[in-house]
C-alpha positions in Angstrom: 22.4 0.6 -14.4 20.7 1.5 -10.9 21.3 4.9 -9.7 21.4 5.5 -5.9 22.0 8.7 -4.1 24.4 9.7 -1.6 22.6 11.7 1.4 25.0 14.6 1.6 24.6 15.3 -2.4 20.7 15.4 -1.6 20.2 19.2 -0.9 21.9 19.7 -4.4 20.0 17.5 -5.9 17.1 19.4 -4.7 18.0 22.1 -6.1 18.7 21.2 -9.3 14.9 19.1 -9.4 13.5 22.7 -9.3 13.5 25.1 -12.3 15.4 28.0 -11.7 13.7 30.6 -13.8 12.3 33.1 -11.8 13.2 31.8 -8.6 13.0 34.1 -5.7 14.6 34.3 -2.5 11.6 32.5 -0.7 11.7 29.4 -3.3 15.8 29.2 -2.9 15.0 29.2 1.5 12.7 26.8 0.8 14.5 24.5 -1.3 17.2 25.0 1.3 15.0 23.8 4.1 13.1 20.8 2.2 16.6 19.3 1.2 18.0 20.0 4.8 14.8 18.0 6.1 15.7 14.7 3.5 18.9 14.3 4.6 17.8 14.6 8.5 14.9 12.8 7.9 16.6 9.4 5.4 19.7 10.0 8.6 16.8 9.5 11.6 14.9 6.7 9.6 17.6 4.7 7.9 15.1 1.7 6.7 13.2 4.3 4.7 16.8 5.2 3.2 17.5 2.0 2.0 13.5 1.4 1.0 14.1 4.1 -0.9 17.3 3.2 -3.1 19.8 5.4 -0.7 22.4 2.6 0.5 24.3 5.2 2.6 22.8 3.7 5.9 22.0 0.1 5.0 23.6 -1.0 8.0 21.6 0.7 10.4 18.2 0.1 11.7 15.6 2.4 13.4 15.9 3.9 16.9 12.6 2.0 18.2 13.8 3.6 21.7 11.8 6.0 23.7 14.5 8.7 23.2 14.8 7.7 19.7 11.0 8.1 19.5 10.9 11.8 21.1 13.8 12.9 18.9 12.0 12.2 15.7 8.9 14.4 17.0 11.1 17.0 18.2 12.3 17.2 14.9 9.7 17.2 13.3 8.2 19.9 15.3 11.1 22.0 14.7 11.0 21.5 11.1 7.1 22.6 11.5 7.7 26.0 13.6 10.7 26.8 10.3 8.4 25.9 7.6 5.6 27.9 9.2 8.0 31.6 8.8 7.8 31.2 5.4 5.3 32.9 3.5 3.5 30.4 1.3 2.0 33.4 -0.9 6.3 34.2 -2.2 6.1 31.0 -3.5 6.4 30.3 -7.4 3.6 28.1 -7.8 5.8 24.4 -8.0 6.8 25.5 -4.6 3.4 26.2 -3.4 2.8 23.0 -4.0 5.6 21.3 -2.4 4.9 23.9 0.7 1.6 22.1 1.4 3.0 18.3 0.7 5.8 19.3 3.5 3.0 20.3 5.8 0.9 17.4 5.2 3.9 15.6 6.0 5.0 16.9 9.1 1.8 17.3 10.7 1.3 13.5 9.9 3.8 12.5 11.6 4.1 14.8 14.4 0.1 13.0 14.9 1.6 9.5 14.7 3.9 10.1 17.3 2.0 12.8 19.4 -1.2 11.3 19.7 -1.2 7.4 18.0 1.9 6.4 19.9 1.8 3.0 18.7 5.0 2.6 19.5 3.4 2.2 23.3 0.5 -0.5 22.2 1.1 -1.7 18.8 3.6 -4.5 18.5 3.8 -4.8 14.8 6.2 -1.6 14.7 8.9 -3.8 15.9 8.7 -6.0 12.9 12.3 -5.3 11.2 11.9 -8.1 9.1 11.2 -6.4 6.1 14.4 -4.2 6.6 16.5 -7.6 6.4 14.2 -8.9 3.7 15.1 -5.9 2.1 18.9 -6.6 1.9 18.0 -9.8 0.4 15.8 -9.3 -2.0 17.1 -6.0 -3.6 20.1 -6.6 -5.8 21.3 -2.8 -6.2 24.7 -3.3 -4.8 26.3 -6.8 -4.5 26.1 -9.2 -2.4 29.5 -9.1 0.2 28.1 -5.5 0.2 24.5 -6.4 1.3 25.5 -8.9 3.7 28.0 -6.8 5.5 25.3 -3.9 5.9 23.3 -7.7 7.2 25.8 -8.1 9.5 25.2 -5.2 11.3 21.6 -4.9 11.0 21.1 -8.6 12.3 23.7 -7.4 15.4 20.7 -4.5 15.9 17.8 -6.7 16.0 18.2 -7.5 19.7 18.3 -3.8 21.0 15.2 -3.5 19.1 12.8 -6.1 20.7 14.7 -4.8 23.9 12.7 -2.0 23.5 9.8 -3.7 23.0 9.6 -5.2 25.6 9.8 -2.4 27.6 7.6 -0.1 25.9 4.6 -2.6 24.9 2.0 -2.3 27.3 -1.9 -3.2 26.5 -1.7 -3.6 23.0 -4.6 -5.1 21.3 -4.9 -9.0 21.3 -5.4 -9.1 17.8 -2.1 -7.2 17.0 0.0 -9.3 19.0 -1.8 -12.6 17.4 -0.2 -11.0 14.4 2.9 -9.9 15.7 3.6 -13.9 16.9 2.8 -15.1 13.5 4.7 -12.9 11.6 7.9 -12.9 14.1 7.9 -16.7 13.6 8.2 -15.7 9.5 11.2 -13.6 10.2 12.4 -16.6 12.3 12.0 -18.9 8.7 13.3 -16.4 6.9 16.6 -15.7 8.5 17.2 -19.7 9.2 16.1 -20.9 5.7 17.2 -17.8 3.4 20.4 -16.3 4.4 22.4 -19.5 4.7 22.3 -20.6 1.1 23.4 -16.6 -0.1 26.2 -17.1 2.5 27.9 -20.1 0.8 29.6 -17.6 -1.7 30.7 -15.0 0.5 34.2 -15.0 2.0 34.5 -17.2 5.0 35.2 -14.1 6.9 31.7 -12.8 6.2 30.1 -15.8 5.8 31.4 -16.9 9.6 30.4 -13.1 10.7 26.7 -13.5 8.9 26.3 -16.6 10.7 26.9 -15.6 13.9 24.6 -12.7 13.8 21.9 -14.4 12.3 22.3 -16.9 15.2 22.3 -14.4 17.5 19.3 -12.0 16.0 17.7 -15.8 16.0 18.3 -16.4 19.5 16.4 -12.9 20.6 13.6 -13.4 18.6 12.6 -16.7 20.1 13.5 -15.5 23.3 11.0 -12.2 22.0 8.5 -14.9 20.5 8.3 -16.6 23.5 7.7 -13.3 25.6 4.4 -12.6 22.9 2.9 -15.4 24.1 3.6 -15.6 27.2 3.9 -12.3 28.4 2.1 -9.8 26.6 -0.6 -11.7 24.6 -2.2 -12.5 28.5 -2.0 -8.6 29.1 -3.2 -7.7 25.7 -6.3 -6.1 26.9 -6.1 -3.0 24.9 -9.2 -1.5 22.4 -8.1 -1.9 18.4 -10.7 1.2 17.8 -9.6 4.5 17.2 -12.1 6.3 18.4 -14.2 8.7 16.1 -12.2 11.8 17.4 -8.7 10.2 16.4 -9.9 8.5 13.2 -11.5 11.8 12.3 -8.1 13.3 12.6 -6.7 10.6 10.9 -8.8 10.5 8.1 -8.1 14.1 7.7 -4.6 14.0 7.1 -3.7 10.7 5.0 -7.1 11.7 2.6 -5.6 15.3 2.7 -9.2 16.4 2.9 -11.5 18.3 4.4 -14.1 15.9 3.5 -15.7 14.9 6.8 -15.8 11.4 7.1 -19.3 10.5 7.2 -19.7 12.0 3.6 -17.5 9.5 2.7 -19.7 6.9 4.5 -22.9 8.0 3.0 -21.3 8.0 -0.5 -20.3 4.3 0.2 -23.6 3.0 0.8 -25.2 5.4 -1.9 -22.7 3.5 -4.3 -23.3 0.0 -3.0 -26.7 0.1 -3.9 -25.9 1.2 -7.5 -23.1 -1.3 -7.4 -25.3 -4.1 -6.8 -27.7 -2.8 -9.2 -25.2 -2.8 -11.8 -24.1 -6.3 -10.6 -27.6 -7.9 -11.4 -27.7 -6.5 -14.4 -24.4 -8.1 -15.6 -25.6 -11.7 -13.5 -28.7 -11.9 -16.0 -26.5 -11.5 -19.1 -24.5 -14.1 -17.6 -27.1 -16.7 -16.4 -28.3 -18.2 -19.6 -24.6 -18.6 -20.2 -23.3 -20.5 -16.8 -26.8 -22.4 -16.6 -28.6 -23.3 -20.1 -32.1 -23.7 -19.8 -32.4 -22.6 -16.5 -34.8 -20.5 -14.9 -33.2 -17.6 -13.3 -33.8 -17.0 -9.5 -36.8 -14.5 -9.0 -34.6 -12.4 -6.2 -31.8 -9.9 -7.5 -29.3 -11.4 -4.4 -29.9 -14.8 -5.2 -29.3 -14.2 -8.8 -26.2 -12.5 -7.9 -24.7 -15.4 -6.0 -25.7 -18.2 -8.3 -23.4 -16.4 -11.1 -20.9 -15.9 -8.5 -20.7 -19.4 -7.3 -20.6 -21.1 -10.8 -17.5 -18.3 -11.6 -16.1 -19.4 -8.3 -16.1 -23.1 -8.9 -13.0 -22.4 -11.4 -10.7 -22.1 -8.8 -7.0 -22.8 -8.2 -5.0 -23.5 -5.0 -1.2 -23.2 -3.5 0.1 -24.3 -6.6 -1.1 -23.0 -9.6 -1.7 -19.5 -8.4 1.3 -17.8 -9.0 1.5 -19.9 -12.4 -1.6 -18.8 -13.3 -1.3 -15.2 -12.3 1.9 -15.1 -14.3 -0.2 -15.9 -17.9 -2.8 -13.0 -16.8 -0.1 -10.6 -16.7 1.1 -11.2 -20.0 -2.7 -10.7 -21.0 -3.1 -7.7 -19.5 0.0 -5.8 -20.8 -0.8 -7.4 -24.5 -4.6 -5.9 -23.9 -3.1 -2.6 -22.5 -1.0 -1.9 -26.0 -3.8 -3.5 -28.1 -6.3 -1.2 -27.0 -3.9 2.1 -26.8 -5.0 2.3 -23.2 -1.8 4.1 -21.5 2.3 3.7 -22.5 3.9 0.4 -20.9 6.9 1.2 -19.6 9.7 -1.8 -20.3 10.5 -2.4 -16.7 11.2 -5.9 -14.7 8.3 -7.1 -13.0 8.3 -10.6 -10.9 5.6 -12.9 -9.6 6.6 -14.1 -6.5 5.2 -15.8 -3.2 4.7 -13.6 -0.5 7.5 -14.0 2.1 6.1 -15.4 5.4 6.7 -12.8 8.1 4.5 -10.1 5.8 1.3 -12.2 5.7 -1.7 -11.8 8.1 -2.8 -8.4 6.8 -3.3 -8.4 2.4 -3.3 -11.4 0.1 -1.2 -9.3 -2.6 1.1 -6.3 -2.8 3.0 -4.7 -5.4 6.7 -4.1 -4.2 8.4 -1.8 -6.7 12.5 -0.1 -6.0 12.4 2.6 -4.0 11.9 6.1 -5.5 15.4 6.7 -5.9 16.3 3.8 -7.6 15.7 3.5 -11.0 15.7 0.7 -13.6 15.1 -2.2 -10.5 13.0 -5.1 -10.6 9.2 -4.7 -8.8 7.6 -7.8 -7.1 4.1 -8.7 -7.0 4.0 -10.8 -4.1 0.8 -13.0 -3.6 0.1 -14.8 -0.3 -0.9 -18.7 -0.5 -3.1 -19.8 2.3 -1.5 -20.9 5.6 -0.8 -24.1 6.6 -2.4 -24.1 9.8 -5.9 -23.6 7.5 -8.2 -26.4 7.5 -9.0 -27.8 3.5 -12.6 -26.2 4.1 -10.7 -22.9 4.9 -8.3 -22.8 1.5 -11.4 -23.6 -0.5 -13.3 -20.6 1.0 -10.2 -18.3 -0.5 -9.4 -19.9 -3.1 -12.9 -19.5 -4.3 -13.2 -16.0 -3.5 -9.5 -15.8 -5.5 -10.8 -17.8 -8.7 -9.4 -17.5 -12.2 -11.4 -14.3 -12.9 -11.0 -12.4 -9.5 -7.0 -13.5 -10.2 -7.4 -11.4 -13.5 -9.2 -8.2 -11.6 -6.2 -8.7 -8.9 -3.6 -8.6 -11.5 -5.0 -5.3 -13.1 -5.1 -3.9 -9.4 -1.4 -4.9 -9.0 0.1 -5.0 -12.0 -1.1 -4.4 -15.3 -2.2 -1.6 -15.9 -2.2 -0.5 -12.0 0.6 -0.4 -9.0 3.4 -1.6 -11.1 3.1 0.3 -14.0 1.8 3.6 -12.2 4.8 3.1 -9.6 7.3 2.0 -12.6 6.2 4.9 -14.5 7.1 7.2 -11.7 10.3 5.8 -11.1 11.3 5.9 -14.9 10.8 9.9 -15.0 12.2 12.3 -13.0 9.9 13.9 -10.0 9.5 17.5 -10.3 11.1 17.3 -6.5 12.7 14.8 -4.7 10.1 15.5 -1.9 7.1 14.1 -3.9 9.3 11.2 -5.2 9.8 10.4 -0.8 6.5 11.1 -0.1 4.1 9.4 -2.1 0.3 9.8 -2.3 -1.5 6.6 -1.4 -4.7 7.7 -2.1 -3.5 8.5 -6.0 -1.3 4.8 -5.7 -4.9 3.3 -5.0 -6.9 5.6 -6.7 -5.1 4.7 -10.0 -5.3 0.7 -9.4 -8.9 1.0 -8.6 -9.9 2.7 -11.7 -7.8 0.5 -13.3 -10.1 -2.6 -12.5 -13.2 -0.6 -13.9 -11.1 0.5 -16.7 -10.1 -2.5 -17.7 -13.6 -4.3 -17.6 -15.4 -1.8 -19.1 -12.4 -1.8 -21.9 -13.5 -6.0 -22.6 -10.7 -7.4 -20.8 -11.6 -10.8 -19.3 -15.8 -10.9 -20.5 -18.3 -10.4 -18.6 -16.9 -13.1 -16.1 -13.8 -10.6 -15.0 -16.8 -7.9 -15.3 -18.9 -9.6 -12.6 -15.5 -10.0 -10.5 -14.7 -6.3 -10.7 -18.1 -5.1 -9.6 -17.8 -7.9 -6.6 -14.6 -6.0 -6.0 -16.0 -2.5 -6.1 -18.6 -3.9 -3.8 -15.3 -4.6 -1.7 -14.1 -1.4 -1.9 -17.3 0.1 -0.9 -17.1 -2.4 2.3 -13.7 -1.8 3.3 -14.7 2.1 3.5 -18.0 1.0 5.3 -15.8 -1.0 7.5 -13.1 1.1 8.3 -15.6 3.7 10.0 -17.8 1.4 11.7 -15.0 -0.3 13.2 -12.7 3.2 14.2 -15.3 5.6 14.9 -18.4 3.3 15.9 -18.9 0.0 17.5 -19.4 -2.4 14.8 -19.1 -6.7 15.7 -16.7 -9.3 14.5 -20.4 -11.2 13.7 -21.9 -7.7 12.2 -19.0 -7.3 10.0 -19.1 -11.1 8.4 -22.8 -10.5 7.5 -21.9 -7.3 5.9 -19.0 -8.8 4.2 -20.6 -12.3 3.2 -23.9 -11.8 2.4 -24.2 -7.7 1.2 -21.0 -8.1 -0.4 -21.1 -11.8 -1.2 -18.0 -12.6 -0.3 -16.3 -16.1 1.2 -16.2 -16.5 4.7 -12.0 -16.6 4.3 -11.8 -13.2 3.1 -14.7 -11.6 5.3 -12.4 -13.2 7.8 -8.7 -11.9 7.0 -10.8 -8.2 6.1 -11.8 -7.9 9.2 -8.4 -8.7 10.6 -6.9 -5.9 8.5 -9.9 -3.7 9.6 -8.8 -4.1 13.1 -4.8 -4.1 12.8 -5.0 -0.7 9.9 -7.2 2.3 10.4 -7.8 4.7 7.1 -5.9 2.7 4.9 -9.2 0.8 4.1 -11.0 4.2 2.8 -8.2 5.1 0.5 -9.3 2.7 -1.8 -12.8 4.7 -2.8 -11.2 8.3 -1.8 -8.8 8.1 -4.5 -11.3 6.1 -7.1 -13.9 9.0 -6.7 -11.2 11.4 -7.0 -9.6 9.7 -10.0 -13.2 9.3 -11.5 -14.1 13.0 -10.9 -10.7 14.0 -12.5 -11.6 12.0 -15.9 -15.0 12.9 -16.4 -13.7 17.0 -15.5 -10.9 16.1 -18.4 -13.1 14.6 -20.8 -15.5 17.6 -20.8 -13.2 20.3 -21.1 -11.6 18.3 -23.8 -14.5 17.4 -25.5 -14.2 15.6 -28.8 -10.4 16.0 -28.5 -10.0 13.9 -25.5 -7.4 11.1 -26.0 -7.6 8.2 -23.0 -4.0 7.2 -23.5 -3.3 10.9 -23.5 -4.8 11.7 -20.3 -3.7 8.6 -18.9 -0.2 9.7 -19.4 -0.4 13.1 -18.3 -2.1 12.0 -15.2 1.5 9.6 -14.3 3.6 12.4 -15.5 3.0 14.1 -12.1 4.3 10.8 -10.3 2.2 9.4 -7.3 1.2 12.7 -6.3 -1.9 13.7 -4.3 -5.1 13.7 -6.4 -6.3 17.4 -5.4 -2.9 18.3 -7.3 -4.2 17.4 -10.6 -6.8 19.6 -11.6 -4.4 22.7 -10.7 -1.5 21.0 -12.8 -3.9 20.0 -15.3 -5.5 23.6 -16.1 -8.8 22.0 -15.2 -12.1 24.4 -14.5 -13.3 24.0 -10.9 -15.2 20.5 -9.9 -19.0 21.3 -9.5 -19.3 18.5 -7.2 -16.6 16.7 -5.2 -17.3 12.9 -6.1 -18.3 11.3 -9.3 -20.9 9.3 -10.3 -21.2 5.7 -11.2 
C-alpha cells in the first residue's frame, strides 16, 4: 500500500524523523523551521508536491507569473536571513548536517531566481507537460481522483503560456527549437492519452476532462504557433553561461569548493588513461572480432575497428525496449550471484519515453517520489524521431548496440538509478529534508560506478567492458564539454570532433550531446564529480577496513544514508580524512 503525506502533518513528521535523545533547544528551533519551510515550500511549488507522493495539491500548477516568481525568492530569502540566527555549532551533529543541506538549498535557489532568471529567456520552464504526465502515469490514488485534480490542472495550462508569452524575451534559438518539439509532444499526449482513461469515468467527469483538454489543447497550438512565429525569429539570445555564472553554478549543485578547472584538468588527465585502458581491452578483443587479422599499427584506429564490429550488432525502434527488458533480468540475476549489493523487490517498468520529454537524454530512470513508497519506477528509453533520416537511426542505433544497451541498463537500472533510488525510498530518511532534496551528484555518482563495477565484476565480457570504457570516455567529455561550452567559447564543429573522433562516438549522439550541452549547464559534470567522489569513498573504505572489507557491505551502508551528498559519507562513515580529493583510475 502507497503511503502519501498530508502537508499540514509534515512539521510532525519532522520531528518525529529526528532522534530525540539529547535534543537541545537549537535542534527543536531548527526542526521547527525546516518543517515550517516543507510545507511552504510543497504549498509554493505544488508540481514538486505531487512529484513527490504529496497529493494534497494535485490540482494545482506552478505560479509561472512574475509575482509568482518574486514570491518564491522572497521566500526564500526570508527563510535564509532565519536560518542564518541559528548557531550551527548548538547543533547535535544529524542537525549540523541537515543545517548545511538547507543552506545549499536556499542559496540554490535564491541563484536560480536572482541571477539565472530563466524564467525571462528559457522557454523550456513552461513545459507543464510532465505535471499532467504525472497524473497519468502515477497510480497512487484512483483514477476519478487523478482526473479531477486533471481537470483543473488542464483549466491552468492557459494562464501558464500566458505568461510566457509575456515574459520570454531573447531566449536561445536552440531552447526554443526544443521547446516547439516538445510542446507538440504534450499536444500528442493530451489528444492520444487522456481520451481512452476517460471512457470509464463518469460522464460528468469524462464531459469535464474533455473540455479542458480541448481547451488546454486549443492554447498550446495557439502557444505553438507563437514559438515559431514569434519568438523563434527573436531568439537571438547566448546559450553560454558565462565563466563567472557557471563558476557559481558549479559551486553550488557540486557543493564544492573545487574550482572548476581542477575538474577540467582531471578530465583530460583521465581521458588519456581511459583511452589507454581502452586499447588495452581492443587488443584482447581483436583476435576475437577479426581471426587472423593483423591488428592496426595505431592505438585509435585499433580502438575503432573493435568498436565498429561491436556496433554492427545493433537494434532499432523495435527491439530496443524488448531487448533492454532481457538485460535487466541479467543484471539483477548477476547482482545476487555475485553478492554485489541487496536487491530491493520493488516494480520496475521498461517503457518508451513519452514524446514531449525527448530532445535532451536517450534514457531516464523515473522512480515515485520520495514520499511515496512501494510505487512502480520507469525506465524510460527514447526511440529515434521520426523526422530522422534511415542514415540518422543507424548512427544511434549503432552507438546504442546490444552491449552499450547492457552498460545503459546498469547506469539506469540494475544495479544503478533504480535500485539506489528504490533503496532510498524503501527505508526511512533520517529527515524528510534529505528525502526532498536529493543529491544528484551521489544519484550519478552511484550509476557511474556502477558501470565500472559491473564490468570489472565480468558482467557482459569484454564486449560490455569495451562499451563502459567508451562511456567513461563519455563522461569525461560531457565534463570537458560542459566547461568549454559555459565558461569558454567552444564550436558546434569543435565539439563533434571532440565527441566523434577522441571519444569515438556516432555522429547522432555527438549531435543530441551537444544539444543537451547547450540547453543544461552543470548537469554534464555531475557525472565524473560524483564518480571520483564515489571512487575516493571506496578506496578510503577499503583501507581502513583492510582485510575486513565486505563490497556488499559497504555498498549497503553507502544507500543507507539515501541520495545524500557525497562529502556526507566519510563523516557518517567514521572514515580518516582523504589525502587527496579525487581517485585514481
Amino acid at each position: 500500500m502507497k503511503r502519501f503525506f498530508p502537508l499540514f502533518v509534515f512539521s510532525a513528521l519532522f520531528l518525529f524523523s529526528c532522534s530525540t535523545d539529547s535534543r537541545t533547544d537549537a535542534d527543536r528551533d531548527f526542526e521547527e523551521l525546516t518543517g515550517r519551510f516543507l510545507d511552504h515550500y510543497l504549498r509554493m511549488h505544488p508540481e514538486d508536491a505531487s512529484a513527490l507522493g504529496v497529493r494534497a495539491y494535485d490540482h494545482r500548477l506552478n505560479d509561472y507569473s512574475a509575482d509568482g516568481m518574486a514570491a518564491a525568492l522572497n521566500m526564500f530569502r526570508a527563510y535564509r536571513d532565519t536560518l542564518r540566527s541559528i548557531r550551527v555549532e548548538t547543533l547535535s551533529a544529524a542537525h549540523m548536517i541537515d543545517y548545511d543541506i538547507f543552506q545549499q538549498v536556499l542559496e540554490e535557489h535564491i541563484f536560480e531566481l536572482e541571477e539565472l532568471r530563466e524564467w525571462e529567456w528559457n522557454p523550456l520552464t513552461y513545459n507543464v507537460t510532465d505535471a499532467l504526465y504525472h497524473l497519468i502515469a502515477r497510480e497512487g490514488v484512483s483514477l476519478e481522483s487523478r482526473m479531477r485534480a486533471m481537470v483543473q490542472r488542464l483549466q491552468a495550462v492557459p494562464a501558464v503560456l500566458e505568461s510566457a508569452q509575456r515574459q520570454l524575451t531573447r531566449p536561445p534559438a536552440i531552447h526554443t527549437q526544443t521547446a516547439i518539439q516538445q510542446n507538440a509532444g504534450g499536444i500528442a499526449l493530451l489528444e492520444n492519452t487522456l481520451p481512452a482513461l476517460g471512457e470509464s469515468l463518469p460522464p460528468t467527469l469524462r464531459d469535464s476532462l474533455h473540455a479542458a483538454r480541448d481547451r488546454a489543447v486549443s492554447a498550446l497550438r495557439v502557444y505553438g504557433h507563437w514559438l515559431r512565429a514569434d519568438l523563434l525569429q527573436r531568439s537571438t539570445g547566448d546559450f553560454r553561461l558565462g565563466r563567472e555564472r557557471y563558476a557559481r553554478k558549479f559551486a553550488l549543485q557540486l557543493e564544492t569548493d573545487m574550482p572548476p578547472e581542477q575538474l577540467l584538468a582531471e578530465a583530460e588527465r583521465l581521458l588519456v588513461e581511459c583511452t589507454d585502458e581502452l586499447d588495452v581491452t581492443a587488443t584482447s578483443l581483436f583476435p576475437v572480432l577479426f581471426p587472423g587479422a593483423t591488428p592496426p599499427g595505431r592505438v585509435e584506429e585499433g580502438i575503432r575497428r573493435v568498436l565498429d564490429r561491436l556496433a554492427d550488432d545493433h537494434l532499432d525502434d523495435s527491439t530496443i525496449v524488448g531487448q533492454a527488458e532481457a538485460y535487466l533480468t541479467r543484471a539483477r540475476d548477476f547482482v545476487r550471484t555475485h553478492d554485489l549489493v541487496t536487491v530491493p523487490d520493488e516494480p520496475l517498468e521498461i517503457i518508451v519515453m513519452p514524446e514531449f520529454q525527448r530532445g535532451v537524454a536517450v534514457a531516464y530512470c523515473d522512480s515515485p517520489g520520495a514520499l511515496e513508497k512501494d510505487g512502480k519506477t520507469f525506465f524510460a528509453i527514447a526511440p529515434t524521431p521520426e523526422h530522422w533520416t534511415p542514415t540518422r537511426k543507424l548512427s544511434f542505433y549503432r552507438e546504442y548496440n546490444r552491449h552499450m544497451l547492457k552498460n545503459l541498463v546498469v547506469h539506469e537500472a540494475m544495479p544503478g538509478h533504480f535500485l539506489q533510488l528504490a533503496t532510498a525510498n524503501s527505508t526511512e530518511a533520517p529527515t524528510l529534508l534529505r528525502s526532498v532534496f536529493p543529491s544528484g551528484v551521489f544519484a550519478e555518482g552511484w550509476a557511474t560506478y556502477c558501470e565500472q563495477l559491473m564490468a570489472d565484476t565480468g558482467f557482459g565480457g569484454q564486449e560490455m567492458k569495451m562499451q563502459q570504457l567508451k562511456m567513461y570516455l563519455r563522461l569525461l567529455i560531457n565534463a570537458i564539454l560542459d566547461q568549454r561550452v559555459h565558461a569558454g567559447t567552444i564550436t558546434e564543429r569543435e565539439a563533434m570532433q571532440l565527441m566523434t573522433e577522441r571519444g569515438f562516438q556516432e555522429e547522432g549522439e555527438a549531435a543530441g550531446k551537444w544539444r543537451r550541452a547547450c540547453l543544461t549547464s552543470v548537469q554534464l559534470s555531475t557525472y565524473l564529480f560524483g564518480n571520483l567522489r564515489m571512487r575516493a569513498l571506496r578506496e578510503r573504505a577499503e583501507a581502513e577496513a583492510g582485510s575486513s572489507f565486505s563490497l556488499r557491505g559497504f555498498h549497503d551502508t553507502v544507500l543507507s544514508y539515501g541520495t545524500i551528498s557525497p562529502k556526507y559519507h566519510p563523516m557518517l562513515m567514521k572514515l580518516p580524512a582523504p589525502q587527496q580529493v579525487v581517485a585514481q583510475r
